[in-house]
N, C-alpha and C positions, 0 to 999 in steps of 0.2 A: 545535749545541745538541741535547741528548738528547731534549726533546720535541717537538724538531720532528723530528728522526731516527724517532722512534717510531712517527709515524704520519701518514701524505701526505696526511689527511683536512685544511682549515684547521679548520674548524668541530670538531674531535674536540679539535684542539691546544688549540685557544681552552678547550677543556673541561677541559682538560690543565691548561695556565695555572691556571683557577680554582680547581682540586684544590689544586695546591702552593700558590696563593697563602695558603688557609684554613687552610696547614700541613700537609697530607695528607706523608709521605714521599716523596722525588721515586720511590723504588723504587718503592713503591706504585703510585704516578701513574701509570708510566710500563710497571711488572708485571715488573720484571726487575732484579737486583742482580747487579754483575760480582764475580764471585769467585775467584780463580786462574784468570783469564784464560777464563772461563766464565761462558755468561748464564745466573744462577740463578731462574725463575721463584717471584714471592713473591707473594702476596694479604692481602688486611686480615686483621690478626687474627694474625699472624703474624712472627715477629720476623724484620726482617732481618740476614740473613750482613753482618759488620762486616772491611773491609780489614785489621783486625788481626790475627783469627783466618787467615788466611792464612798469618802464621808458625805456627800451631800443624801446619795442615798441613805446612810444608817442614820441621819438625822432622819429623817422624810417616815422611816420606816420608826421609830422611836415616837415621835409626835402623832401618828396617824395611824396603829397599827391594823384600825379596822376600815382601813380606806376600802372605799367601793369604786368611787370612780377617781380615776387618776389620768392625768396629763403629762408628756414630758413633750415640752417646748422648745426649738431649736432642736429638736433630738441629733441629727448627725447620722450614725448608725441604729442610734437606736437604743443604747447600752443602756441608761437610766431609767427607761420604761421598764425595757426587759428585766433589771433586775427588780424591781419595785413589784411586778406583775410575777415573777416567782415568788417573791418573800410573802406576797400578802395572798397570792392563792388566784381566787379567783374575783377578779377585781375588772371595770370596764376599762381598759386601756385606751389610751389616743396619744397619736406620736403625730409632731407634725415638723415639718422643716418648708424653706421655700428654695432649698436645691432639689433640682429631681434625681441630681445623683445621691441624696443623702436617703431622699425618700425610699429611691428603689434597696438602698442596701438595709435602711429600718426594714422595711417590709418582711426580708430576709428574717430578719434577728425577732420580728416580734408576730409574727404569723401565728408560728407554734402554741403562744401563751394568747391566743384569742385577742390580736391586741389592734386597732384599725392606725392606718397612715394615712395623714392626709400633707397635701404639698399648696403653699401659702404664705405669706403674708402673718408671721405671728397668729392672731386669734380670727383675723380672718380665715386661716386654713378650716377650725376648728368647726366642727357642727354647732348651729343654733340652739338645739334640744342643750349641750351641756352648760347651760349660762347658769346659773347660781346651783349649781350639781357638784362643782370639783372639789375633790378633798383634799387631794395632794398638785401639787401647779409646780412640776422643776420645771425649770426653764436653764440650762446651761447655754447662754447666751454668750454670744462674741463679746471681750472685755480688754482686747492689747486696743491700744488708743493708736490712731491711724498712723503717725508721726513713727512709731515706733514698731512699726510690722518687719521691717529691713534690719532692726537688732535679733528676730527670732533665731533660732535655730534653724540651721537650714531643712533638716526634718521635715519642721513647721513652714518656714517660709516660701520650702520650693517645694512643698507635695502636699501641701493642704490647701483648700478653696478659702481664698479670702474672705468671704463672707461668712466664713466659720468663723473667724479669727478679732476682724474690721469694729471695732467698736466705735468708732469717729474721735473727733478731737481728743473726752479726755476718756476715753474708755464706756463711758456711761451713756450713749446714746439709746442701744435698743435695752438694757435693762431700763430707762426712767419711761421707754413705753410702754413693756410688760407692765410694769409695778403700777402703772396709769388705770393700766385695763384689766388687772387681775382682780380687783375686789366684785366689778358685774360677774367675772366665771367662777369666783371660790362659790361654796357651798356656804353657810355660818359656819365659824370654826376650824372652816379649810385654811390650810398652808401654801406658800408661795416659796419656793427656795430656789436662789442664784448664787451660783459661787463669782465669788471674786476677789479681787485681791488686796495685800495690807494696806497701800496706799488712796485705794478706793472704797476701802470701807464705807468712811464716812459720810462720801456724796450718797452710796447706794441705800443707805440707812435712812438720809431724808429724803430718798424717792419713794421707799417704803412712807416711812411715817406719813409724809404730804398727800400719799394717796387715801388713808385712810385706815393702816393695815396695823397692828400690835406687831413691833418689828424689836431684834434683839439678832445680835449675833453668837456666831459658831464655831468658835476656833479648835482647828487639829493641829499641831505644830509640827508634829513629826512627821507627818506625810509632804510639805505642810498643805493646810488646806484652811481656806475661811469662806461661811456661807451664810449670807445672808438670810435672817427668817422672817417671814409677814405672817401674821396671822389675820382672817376675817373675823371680825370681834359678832 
């Protein structure tokens, strides 16, 4: 059992128990979400890293294996960096988010693997040196469309920062900015990957295209998962 694993105190457990019974996230609960095979440290206020997005990494990691310098945009906690930045070794990390609670928990999760946070505005947060340097650009960007935040799970609805979540009318609002401004930061050759969903494919496919990028999608079914791919030609 995860909360009992957690913590050998009984009386913490019991504490434990009453968190998730009230709904609290068992990540939450418990301060830790597994994410490619890694304990990703998470705090209130903060979205958690979803087992799905774990195909957007093994994509990222498939197309790019000798990435140097890598990005993960929107980071959240961080998880995406972090596992990209173990799998490829030693690689220039940059995590950026424009909550400071997302930021201060990356920092946490991606210190260890030499990896910097910055807090911002999309590619505003990002240093000017990485402009046509990136190899790898995830961006797990906010994608529930505004209209539709009140259907989530409550999970999602009552313990995650909307602006994790907030995509505007139809979902696609901060994916058609990234995919605007990701071909000045990819490297030639660099990758651009967003996940999102089956009925958004298509709009995200020609934010990709229209910007410029060699675009093709990424279907996992069983998890399920779909991730949009750009490439800088």
């Amino acid at each position: 059992m995860i909360l009992a694993a957690a913590d050998g105190d009984p009386g913490a457990v019991d504490g434990m128990v009453t968190r998730r019974a009230a709904g609290l996230p068992l990540e939450l609960v418990v301060g830790w979400a597994e994410f490619g095979g890694r304990r990703i440290l998470v705090e209130p206020g903060v979205f958690v890293p979803r087992r799905r997005t774990e195909f957007l990494v093994e994509q990222a990691l498939a197309l790019a294996p000798g990435a140097s310098v890598v990005v993960d945009l929107c980071c959240g906690s961080g998880a995406v960096g972090a596992a990209l930045a173990a799998a490829l070794g030693a690689v220039d990390l940059h995590a950026a988010d424009i909550d400071p609670a997302a930021v201060r928990c990356a920092r946490r999760n991606v210190a260890a693997l030499g990896g910097h946070v910055h807090q911002g505005d999309l590619f505003d947060a990002l240093p000017a040196r990485l402009r046509g340097r990136v190899d790898v650009l995830a961006a797990n960007v906010p994608y529930v469309p505004s209209d539709e935040i009140a259907l989530l799970p409550a999970e999602a609805r009552d313990h995650e920062p909307r602006v994790a979540l907030d995509g505007g009318a139809d979902g696609l609002d901060i994916l058609r900015r990234v995919a605007a401004e990701a071909p000045a930061w990819l490297a030639p050759g660099g990758h651009l990957l967003i996940e999102t969903s089956p009925h958004q494919a298509p709009g995200a496919l020609s934010a990709f295209t229209e910007s410029g990028l060699d675009a093709h999608l990424a279907v996992c079914e069983e998890r399920p998962a779909r991730v949009v791919i750009g490439r800088r030609p």
